[in-house]
Structure formats: structure tokens, C-alpha cells
Short mmCIF file of the C-alpha atoms (twelve columns), coordinates in Angstrom:
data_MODEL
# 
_entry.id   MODEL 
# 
loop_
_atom_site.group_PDB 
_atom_site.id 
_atom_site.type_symbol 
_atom_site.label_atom_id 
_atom_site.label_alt_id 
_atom_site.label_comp_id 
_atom_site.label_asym_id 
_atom_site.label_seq_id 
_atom_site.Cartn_x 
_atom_site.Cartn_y 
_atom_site.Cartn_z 
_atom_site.pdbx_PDB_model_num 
ATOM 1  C CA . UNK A 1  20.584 14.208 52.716 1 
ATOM 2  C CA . UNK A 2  22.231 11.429 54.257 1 
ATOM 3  C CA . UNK A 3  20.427 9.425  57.313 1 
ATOM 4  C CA . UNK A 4  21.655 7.686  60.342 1 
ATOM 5  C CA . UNK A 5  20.708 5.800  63.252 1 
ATOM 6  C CA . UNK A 6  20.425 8.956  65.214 1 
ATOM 7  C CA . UNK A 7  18.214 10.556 62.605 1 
ATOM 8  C CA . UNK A 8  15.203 9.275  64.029 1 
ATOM 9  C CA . UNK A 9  12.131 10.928 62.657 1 
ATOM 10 C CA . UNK A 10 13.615 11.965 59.499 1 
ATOM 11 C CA . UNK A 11 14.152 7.693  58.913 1 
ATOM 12 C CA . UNK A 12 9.953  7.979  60.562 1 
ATOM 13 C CA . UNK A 13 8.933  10.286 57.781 1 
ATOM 14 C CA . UNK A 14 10.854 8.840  55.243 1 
ATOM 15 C CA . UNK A 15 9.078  5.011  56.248 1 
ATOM 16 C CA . UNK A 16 6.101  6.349  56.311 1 
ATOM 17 C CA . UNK A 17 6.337  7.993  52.660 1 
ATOM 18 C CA . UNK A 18 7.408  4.823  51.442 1 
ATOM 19 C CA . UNK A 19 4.523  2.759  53.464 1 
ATOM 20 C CA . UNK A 20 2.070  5.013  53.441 1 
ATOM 21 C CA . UNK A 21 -1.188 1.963  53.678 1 
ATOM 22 C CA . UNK A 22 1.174  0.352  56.546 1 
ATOM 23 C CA . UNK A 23 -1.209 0.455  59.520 1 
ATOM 24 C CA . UNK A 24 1.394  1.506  62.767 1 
ATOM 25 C CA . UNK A 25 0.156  -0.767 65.200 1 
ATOM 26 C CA . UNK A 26 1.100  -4.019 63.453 1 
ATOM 27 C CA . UNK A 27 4.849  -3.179 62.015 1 
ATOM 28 C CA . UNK A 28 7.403  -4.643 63.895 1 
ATOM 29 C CA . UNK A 29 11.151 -3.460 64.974 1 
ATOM 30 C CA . UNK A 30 12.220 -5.720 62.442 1 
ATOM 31 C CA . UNK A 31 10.164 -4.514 59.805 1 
ATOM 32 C CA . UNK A 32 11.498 -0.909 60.478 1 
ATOM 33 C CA . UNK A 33 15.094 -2.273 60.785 1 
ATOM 34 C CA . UNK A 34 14.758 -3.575 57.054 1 
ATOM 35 C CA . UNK A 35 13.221 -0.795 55.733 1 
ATOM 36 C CA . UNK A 36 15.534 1.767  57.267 1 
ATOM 37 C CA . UNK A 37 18.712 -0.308 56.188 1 
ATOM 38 C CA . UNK A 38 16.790 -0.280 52.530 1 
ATOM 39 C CA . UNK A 39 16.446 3.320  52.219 1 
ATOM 40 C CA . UNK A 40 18.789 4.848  49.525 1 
ATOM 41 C CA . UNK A 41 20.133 8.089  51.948 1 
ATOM 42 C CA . UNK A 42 21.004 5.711  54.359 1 
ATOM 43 C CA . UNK A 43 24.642 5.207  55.232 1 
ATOM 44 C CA . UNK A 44 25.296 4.072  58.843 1 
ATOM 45 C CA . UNK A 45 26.519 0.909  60.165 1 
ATOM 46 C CA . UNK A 46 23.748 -1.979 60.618 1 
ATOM 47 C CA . UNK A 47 25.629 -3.192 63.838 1 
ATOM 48 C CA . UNK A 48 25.109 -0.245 65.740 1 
ATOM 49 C CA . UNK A 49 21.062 -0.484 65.759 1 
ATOM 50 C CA . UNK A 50 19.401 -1.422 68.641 1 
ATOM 51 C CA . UNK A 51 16.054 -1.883 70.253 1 
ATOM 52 C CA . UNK A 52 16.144 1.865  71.633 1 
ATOM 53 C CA . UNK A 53 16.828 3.244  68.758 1 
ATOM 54 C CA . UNK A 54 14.175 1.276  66.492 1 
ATOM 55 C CA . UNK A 55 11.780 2.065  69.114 1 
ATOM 56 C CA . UNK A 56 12.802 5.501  68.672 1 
ATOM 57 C CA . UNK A 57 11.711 5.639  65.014 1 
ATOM 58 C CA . UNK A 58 8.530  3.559  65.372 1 
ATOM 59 C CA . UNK A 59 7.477  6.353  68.257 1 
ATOM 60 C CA . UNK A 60 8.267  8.932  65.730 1 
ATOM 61 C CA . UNK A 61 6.212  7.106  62.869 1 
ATOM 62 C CA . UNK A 62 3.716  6.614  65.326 1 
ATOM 63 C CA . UNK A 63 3.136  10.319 66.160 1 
ATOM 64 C CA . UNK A 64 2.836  11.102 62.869 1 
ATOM 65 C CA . UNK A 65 0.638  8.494  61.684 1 
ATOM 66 C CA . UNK A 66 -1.923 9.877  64.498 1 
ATOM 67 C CA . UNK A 67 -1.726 13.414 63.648 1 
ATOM 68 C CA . UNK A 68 -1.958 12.882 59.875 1 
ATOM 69 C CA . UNK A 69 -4.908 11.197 59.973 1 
# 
């Protein structure tokens, strides 16, 4: 399975397999735009990310880190 900017939670649950001690509240877009870009299925262009979209994932991430608890 490839991944894209528009494949928002599947890039959330991938992060948070990868990070799984990574405590939500303190990862920043950055962080997630540096681990998304490092993930092996992931082929999109780095240019086309934005704050929306990072957001996007971290909301995702988010909503899974509080139900999985």
C-alpha cells in the first residue's frame, strides 16, 4: 500500500505504530511532516504538504491515541 498526503489516517495509524510511547499532545507538525516523509509506503511530493493537511493527520493520531487508551 502506497500513502499520500490525502491518506490521512492511514499516515495517523501508521505514526502511531511507529511512535507508539510518543505522547500526542507534545508532537509537533513538523515532527509529523518528518515522520510521514520517512515512512517507506510513502510516495507523494513533499511540496504539496501543508498546515491543513498535517493538522489533518495529527487530528487523526489524536483520535486514536484517546480511544486506544
Amino acid at each position: 500500500m502506497t500513502l499520500n498526503w490525502e491518506s490521512t489516517y492511514a499516515i495517523a495509524l501508521e505514526l502511531r505504530r511507529q511512535h507508539p510511547n510518543i505522547n500526542i499532545e507534545e508532537v509537533t507538525l513538523k515532527q509529523i511532516y518528518d515522520w510521514t516523509l520517512a515512512l517507506s509506503e510513502f510516495e507523494d511530493d513533499p511540496a504539496l504538504a501543508n498546515d491543513d493537511i498535517l493538522y489533518a493527520i495529527y487530528q487523526d493520531w489524536y483520535e486514536e491515541y484517546i480511544n486506544g487508551q
